[in-house]
N, C-alpha and C positions, 0 to 999 in steps of 0.2 A: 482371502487372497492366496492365488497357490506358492508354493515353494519358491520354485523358478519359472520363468516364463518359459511359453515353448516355440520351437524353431520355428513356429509359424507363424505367431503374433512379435516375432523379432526380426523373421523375413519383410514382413508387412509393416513393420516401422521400417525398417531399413529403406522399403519404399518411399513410404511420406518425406524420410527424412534428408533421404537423396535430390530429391525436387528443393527442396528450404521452402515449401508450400504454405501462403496462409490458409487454415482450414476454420469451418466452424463445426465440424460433424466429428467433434472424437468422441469414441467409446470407451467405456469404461477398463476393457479387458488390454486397450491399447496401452492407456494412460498408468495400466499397474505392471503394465509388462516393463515399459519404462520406469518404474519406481524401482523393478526387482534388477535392474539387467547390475552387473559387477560396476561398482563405483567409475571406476577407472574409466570404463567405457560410457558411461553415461554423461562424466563430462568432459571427453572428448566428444561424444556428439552435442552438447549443449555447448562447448566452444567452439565448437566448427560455425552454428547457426551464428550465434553472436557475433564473429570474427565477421559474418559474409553479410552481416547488418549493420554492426558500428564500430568503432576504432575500441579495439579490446583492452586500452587504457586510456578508455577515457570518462567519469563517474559525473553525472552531473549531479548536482549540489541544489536539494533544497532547504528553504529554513521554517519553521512551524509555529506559530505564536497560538496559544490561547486567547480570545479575545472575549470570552465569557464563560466563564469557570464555573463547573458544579451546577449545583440546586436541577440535576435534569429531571423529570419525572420517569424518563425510559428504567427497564431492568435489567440491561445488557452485565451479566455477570464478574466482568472485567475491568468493566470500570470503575473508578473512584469517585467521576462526577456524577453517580445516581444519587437519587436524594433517598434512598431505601437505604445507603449502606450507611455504615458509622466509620466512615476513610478519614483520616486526617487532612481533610482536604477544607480551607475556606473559601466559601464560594465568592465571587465576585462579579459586580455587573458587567455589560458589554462595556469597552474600552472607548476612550475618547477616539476620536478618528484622529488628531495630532500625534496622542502614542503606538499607535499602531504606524505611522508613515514613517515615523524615529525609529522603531524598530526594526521595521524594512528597510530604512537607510544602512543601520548596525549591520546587516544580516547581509547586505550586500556589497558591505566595504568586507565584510568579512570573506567571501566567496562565493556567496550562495545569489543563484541565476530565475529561482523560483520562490515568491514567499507565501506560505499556504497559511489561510487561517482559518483555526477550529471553534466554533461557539456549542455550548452543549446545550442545544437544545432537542426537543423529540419533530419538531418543528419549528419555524419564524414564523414571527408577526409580520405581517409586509412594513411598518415601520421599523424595525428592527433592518429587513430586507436593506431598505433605503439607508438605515448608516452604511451596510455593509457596502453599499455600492459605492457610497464617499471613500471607503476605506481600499478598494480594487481603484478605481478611478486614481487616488492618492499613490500607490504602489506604483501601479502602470505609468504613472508619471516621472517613475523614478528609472524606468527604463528594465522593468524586471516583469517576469510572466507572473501570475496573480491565481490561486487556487484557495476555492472555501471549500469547508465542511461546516453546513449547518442543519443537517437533518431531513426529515422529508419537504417537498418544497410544491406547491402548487403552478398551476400553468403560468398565473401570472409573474407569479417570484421569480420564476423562472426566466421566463421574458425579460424581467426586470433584470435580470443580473446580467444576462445574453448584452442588452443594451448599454450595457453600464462597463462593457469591455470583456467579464472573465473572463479568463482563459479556460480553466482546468476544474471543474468540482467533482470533489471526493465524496464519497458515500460507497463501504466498502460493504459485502457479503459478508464478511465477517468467517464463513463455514458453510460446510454444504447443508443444503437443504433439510437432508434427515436429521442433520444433529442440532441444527437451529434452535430448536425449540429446548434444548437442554441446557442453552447460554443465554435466551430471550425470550421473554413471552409476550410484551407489552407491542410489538409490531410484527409482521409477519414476512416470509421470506418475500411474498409477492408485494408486498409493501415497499421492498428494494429496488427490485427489480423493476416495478412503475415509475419509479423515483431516476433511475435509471436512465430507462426508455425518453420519461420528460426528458432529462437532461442532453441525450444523446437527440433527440429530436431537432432539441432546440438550437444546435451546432456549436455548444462547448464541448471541450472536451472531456473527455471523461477516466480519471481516478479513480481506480476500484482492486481491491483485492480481500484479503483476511488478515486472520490468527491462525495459530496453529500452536502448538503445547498445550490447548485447553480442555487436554482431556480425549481428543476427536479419533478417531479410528487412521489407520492407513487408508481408507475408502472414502473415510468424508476428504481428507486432505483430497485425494485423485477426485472426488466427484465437486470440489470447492474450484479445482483447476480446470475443469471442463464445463462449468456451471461460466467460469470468465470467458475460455474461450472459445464457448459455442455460443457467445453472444454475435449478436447478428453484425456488430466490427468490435476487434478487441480495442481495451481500456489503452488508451496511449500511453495510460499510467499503471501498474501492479503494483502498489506496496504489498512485501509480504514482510507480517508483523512476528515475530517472538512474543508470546503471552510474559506481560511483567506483572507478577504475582504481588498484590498491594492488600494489604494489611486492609481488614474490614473487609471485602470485598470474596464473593462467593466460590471463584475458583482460587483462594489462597489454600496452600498447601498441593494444588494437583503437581503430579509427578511433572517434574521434568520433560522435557522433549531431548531425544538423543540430537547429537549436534551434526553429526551425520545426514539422517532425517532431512534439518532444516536445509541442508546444503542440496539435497536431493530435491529437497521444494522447488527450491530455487534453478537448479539447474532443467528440470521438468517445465516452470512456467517458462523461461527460456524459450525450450524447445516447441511448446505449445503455441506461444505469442512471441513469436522473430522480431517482431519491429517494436515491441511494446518496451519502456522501460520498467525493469524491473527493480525496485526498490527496498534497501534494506530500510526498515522502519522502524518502531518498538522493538524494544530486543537488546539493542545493539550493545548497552553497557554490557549488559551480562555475555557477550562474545568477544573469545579471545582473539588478537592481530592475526593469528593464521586461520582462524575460522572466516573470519571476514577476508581474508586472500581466497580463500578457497569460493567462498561465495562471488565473489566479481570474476575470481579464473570462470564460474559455472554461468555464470551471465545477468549479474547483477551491474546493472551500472546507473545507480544513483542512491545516494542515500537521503536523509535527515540531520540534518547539522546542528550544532550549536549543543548546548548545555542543557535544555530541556525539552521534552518533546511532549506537548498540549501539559501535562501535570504529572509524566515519572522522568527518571533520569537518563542523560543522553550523554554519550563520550563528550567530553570537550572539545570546540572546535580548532587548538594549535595540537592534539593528540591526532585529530582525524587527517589532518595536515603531515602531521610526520610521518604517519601511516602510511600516506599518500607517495611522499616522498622515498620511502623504501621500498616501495612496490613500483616504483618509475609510473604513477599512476597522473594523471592532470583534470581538472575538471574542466566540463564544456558545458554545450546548451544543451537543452531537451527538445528540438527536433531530430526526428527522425535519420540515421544513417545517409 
């Protein structure tokens, strides 16, 4: 990546970015010239797009349950629910479909507009499927939008879940393509990306972004962002994660991510995916109140609530609330501006 970017690939953003264009054709050279350009100016142009898309305080609020813990067969190096690592982690079956609706009730007296739920598997069994479908049907009935993450899914789980109401399922890239295989081995990038395509076919929505501190170059992060939004329509959702370093687990100990960096993430998918919400996800304990200001000033508006997030730890949700209140910030839905 060079130095600074030059007058011509910043004249030529300067284009794109004048239009507030959705695009699906960025380039690489584009997407690091915006990485390098002076903080300052990079999120004033990621708040300008924000501003001309959704009310610039306003974050909506999702909440995350586990509904089957651990014992995963996948390798994904970050996680704790693989059954390769030695995590402190006990696994636990899928949830009763009663504790899961109680949950969603909790999580919705508490503020939260979205309840996603994560099972760790590398796949479902289509009975498995069919609790989950009890468990979205149960949710939706309480008057809140309804997102899984349960892995890859075949045409008819698929269908099955379409009919069954989701809204939103998640299955994220994780990182860009070349560095993939240096966090996972056990499925492959196109393995996502079919998983993907099912999903977007099927007409849920679709949830999708990464990690980032896990090691990955300045180029995977720019080619992880253009990898979303040169998909053929972007993710209505971006979570972008902060790697949380968990004991047993294969990337404990990598360095750091400057906090900078993450904010420049953020402010980049922003500018890349104007309508999409962009969400702070993993990470968030280990970021300080003005880190997290600077990320919603850059075009973050939504996060992850409550006190745990699938199985590491999450601010509490009367901390994220005061936060809220000192930044004159309010929480809404998750459509579109």
């Amino acid at each position: 990546m060079s130095a600074n970017p030059t007058i011509d690939q910043i004249s030529l953003k300067e284009q794109f970015i004048a239009t507030n264009s959705i695009r699906h054709d960025w380039q690489l050279d584009e997407v690091q010239a915006l990485y390098k350009l002076p903080f300052n100016d990079l999120l004033f142009k990621s708040h300008t797009i924000h501003r001309d898309n959704f009310d610039p305080n306003e974050v909506q609020i999702s909440s995350l349950l586990s509904i089957k813990t651990g014992s995963c067969s996948e390798d994904c190096g970050y996680c704790p629910q693989s059954a390769r690592y030695d995590a402190d982690l006990t696994p636990e079956a899928l949830m009763p479909v009663k504790e899961v609706i109680k949950s969603a009730q909790l999580a919705k007296e508490q503020g939260a507009s979205r309840f996603c739920m994560g099972a760790a598997w590398r796949s479902p069994k289509d009975k498995d499927v069919d609790r989950v479908v009890e468990m979205v049907q149960g949710v939706k009935a309480l008057g809140m939008e309804t997102c899984v993450t349960l892995g890859m899914l075949t045409d008819n789980q698929t269908k099955a879940l379409k009919d069954g109401g989701l809204d939103y399922y998640n299955h994220n890239l994780d990182t860009s393509e070349d560095f993939y295989s240096e966090v996972i081995t056990t499925r492959t990038y196109q393995d996502r990306l079919d998983t993907l395509k099912r999903v977007r076919d099927s007409g849920i929505n679709v949830c999708c972004g990464g990690i980032v501190g896990m090691g990955e170059s300045d180029i995977d992060r720019a080619n992880l962002l253009i990898e979303l939004a040169n998909l053929p329509k972007h993710p209505e959702s971006v979570p972008v994660n902060m790697l949380v370093q968990v004991e047993g687990t294969p990337l404990m100990g990598t360095e750091s991510l400057d906090p900078l960096v993450f904010i420049r993430t953020i402010a980049v998918a922003r500018i890349l995916m104007p309508e999409s919400r962009v969400r702070l996800s993993a990470g968030r304990k280990e970021m300080s109140d003005e880190m997290q200001a600077l990320c919603f000033f850059a075009g973050a508006n939504s996060i992850f609530y409550g006190d745990k997030l699938l199985t590491t730890d999450n601010p509490m949700s009367n901390h994220d609330l005061a936060l809220f209140e000192r930044l004159g910030i309010h929480s809404g839905g998750s459509s579109y501006a």
